[in-house]
Each structure stands twice: as C-alpha cells, then as structure tokens.
N, C-alpha and C positions, 0 to 999 in steps of 0.2 A: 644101166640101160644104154644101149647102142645105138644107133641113128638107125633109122627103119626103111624099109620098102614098101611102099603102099599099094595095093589093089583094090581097084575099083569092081562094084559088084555089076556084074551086067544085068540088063533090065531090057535094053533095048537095042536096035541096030548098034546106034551109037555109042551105044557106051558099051554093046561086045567087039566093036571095033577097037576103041579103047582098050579095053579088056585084051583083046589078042595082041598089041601095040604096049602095052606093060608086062603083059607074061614074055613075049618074044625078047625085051629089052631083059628081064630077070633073070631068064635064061642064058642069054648070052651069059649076063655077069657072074652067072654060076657056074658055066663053062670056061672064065676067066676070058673073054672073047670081051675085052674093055674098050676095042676102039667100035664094036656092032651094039654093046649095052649101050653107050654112049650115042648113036646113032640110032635107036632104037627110041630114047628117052627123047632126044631132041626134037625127034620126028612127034610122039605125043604134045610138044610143049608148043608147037608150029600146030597139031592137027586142030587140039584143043586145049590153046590159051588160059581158058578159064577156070579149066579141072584141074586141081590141087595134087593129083597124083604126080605127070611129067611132072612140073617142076620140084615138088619131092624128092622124086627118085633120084632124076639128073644131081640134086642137090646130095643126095646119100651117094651117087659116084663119085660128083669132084671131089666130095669131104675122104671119101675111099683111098683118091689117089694123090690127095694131099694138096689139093687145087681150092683153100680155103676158100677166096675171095668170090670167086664162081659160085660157093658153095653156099655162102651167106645171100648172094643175090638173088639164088634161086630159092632158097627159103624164105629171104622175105618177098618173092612173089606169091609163096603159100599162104604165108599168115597174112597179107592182104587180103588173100580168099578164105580163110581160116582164121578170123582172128584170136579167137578164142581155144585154140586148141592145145594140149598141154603136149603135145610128143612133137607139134613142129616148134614151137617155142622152143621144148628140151632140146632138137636139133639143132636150130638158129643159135641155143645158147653154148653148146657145146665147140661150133666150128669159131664162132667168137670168140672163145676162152684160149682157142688155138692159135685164133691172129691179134691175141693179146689185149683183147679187145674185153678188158676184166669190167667196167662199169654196164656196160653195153649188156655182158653175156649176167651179169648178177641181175639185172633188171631180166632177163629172161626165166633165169631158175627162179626169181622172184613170182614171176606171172605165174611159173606149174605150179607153185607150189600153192598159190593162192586157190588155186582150182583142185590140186591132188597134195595135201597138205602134208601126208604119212608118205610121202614117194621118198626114200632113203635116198637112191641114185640121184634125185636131181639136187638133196640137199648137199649133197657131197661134193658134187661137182660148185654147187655155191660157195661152200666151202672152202675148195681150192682156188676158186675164182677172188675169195676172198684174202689167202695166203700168199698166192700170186701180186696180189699191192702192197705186200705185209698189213694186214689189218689182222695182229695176231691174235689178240684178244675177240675179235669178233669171228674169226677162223676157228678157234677155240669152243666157243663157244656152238658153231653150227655143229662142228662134229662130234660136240659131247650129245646133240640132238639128233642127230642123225643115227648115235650110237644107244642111244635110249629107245626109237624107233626098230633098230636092227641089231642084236648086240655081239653077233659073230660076223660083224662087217669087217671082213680084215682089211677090204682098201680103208677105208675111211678108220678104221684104228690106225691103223697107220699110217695116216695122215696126221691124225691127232698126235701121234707119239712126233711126228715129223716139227710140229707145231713147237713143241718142248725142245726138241734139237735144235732147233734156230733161236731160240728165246735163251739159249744155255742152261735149262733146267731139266741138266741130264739126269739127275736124282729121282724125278719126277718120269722122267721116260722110262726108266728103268722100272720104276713102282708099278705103272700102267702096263708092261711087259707082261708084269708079274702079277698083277690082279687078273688079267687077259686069260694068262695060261691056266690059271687056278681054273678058270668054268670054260675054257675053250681049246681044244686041240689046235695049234696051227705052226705046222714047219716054217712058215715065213718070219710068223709072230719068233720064235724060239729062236730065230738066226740072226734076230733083230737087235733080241735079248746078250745073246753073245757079242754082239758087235758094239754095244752099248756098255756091258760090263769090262770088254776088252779095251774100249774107247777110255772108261775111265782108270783101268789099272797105269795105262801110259800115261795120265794128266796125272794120278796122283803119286808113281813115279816120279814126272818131272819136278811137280811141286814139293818132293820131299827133298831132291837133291838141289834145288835151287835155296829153301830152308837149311841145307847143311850147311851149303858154301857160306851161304850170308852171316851164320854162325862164325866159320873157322873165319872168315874175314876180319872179325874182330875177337877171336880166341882161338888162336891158329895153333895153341897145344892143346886143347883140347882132345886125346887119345879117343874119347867113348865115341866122338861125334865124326872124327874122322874116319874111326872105323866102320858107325853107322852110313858114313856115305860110301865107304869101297861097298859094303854091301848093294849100295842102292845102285850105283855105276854097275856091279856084275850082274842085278836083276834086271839093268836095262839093255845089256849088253844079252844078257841069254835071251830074253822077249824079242829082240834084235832080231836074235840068229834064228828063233824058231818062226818069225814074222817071214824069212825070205826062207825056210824048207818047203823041200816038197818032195811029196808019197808018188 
C-alpha cells in the first residue's frame, strides 16, 4: 500500500473550489511539474485549513521527494482532523519508519490494523518497523502473519527469510525458499534461493578447510587429510575464479 492522493467530493461552491484546487495540484504532479503540485497543495492548505485533503496531499509530495519531516507534519495535521482513519495513519506510519522513527511509526500500523485487521501491507511494514530495532523474534513473528493472511507475498517473504539471515539460521532460510517455490513461482524468491545456497557452499568450504588445518596441526603426516584439504583449497580457489567471471 503506497501513500495516497485524496479527493475531495464536490457538493458545493466550496468544496468544487476545493475540488478544482486538488485536481489542478494532481495534475501538475502527474505532469511531474513538483515545484506547481507543491503550490497548488499549499495554496488548499491556506485556502482551507480544516479539510483533510491539502494537508494529505502536500503530505504525499514531501513524502514523494523525500522531504520526511514536512511530511510527518502534515500528516499529523490529517489525523487531528481524521482521527480515526486507517490510510492516514498507514501514511504518518510509513514516512516515520523512514525517519526512523520505529516506536512512533509501530504505534501507527498498530492503530490500522486495529480498524483493518487482514491489511497485509500494513502488517508488513510493522514488521519491518519491528526488524529495524531488531525485535527478531517479534518481526518473526508478524510476518509469519502477514504470510498466513497473503501467501504469495514476496516482499514480506522476504523479509521473513531476511529475518533468518540476521539470526544466522541460514538452514532455515534456505528451507523457507524451498517451501515457497514448491506452491509459488517467483524469479526473486529462486535468486534468493541461489544466493543462499551459494552463501553456504563458501562457509562450509571455509569451515572444512579451517577443520583440516586444525587437524594437520597436531598430525601433520597425516597424507588422507592433507590431501583432503589441497582438495578443499582448489574448490575454493575455482568458486574464486568463477565468483569474478563474466559472460
């Protein structure tokens, strides 16, 4: 779920003022004309203070051009006027997650989700907000839910696999690849899978040859083990050389 554009329904003078003062601002944005969207929104947020749209929108630019702080300010001028709403929340909680503002923005996906309880997207982004403090086990956790809710969610799989890669239980990532692909097609998922299984040929590589040496250190005739490790040194040495080709 992305940060939104709001439009107001016209009813009356006022609010097809409005109304012509938010299309003219969305338009620009869609013409990529950011410094006229931008003047367009502001000019809503001056004309009429109280309506939820200006400072939405304005708030969906700065977030656009990366102008978090802007972006949080005018969203909570929304949800003052909004308080209950779950897509400005989801916004306020998003542009927070950006200015690392993990407690802040989790208390936001907290609020959607209390109102839109099956919204995958915002569970995800809790998620993340939750992986970002490392609270692994509880990041874990969301996005097994998330995943039960949606279950060809490949951002939020892949997060969950992500989850496993910082915890060091590559074994486990790897498994979850592979249960994935069994019921889901996905080029991301399967490139994932490769960089996982390639990830572990190099550790258990290393860890064979660091078990040889530790051997010949204290049985340094040993012929089988020395030989097992030239082996192990030319397989690391060809992963090497095919690691830096290119087609």
């Amino acid at each position: 779920m992305a940060i939104t554009i709001a439009s107001p329904k016209p009813q009356t003078d006022k609010m097809a003022a409005l109304s012509d003062l938010v299309q003219a601002g969305t338009s620009a944005l869609n013409d990529g004309d950011l410094r006229l969207a931008l003047d367009k929104f502001e000019e809503v947020v001056r004309a009429f203070p109280d309506r939820p749209e200006g400072h939405n929108n304005l708030g969906a630019l700065y977030s656009s051009i990366g102008d978090f702080d802007k972006a949080e300010e005018c969203f909570n001028n929304v949800v003052e006027i909004l308080p209950d709403n779950p897509n400005i929340l989801y916004n306020r909680g998003v542009v927070r997650s950006r200015l690392e503002k993990f407690d802040a923005a989790r208390e936001d996906f907290n609020a959607v989700l209390a109102i839109t309880p099956h919204d995958a997207d915002t569970m995800n982004n809790l998620g993340v907000a939750s992986f970002m403090q490392g609270r692994m086990d509880e990041a874990r956790t969301i996005f097994n839910r998330t995943m039960a809710l949606k279950p060809d969610y490949v951002n939020a799989f892949m997060n969950r696999v992500d989850v496993e890669c910082a915890t060091d239980n590559l074994a486990v990532a790897v498994e979850l690849c592979e249960d994935f692909l069994s019921r889901h097609n996905s080029l991301e998922v399967r490139r994932k899978h490769l960089e996982l299984l390639s990830d572990g040929c190099r550790k258990a590589l290393a860890d064979a040859s660091t078990a040889a040496e530790r051997i010949l250190n204290t049985d340094a005739e040993n012929d089988e083990v020395r030989e097992e490790l030239g082996r192990i040194v030319q397989a690391k040495a060809a992963w090497s050389g095919a690691a830096t080709c290119t087609i």
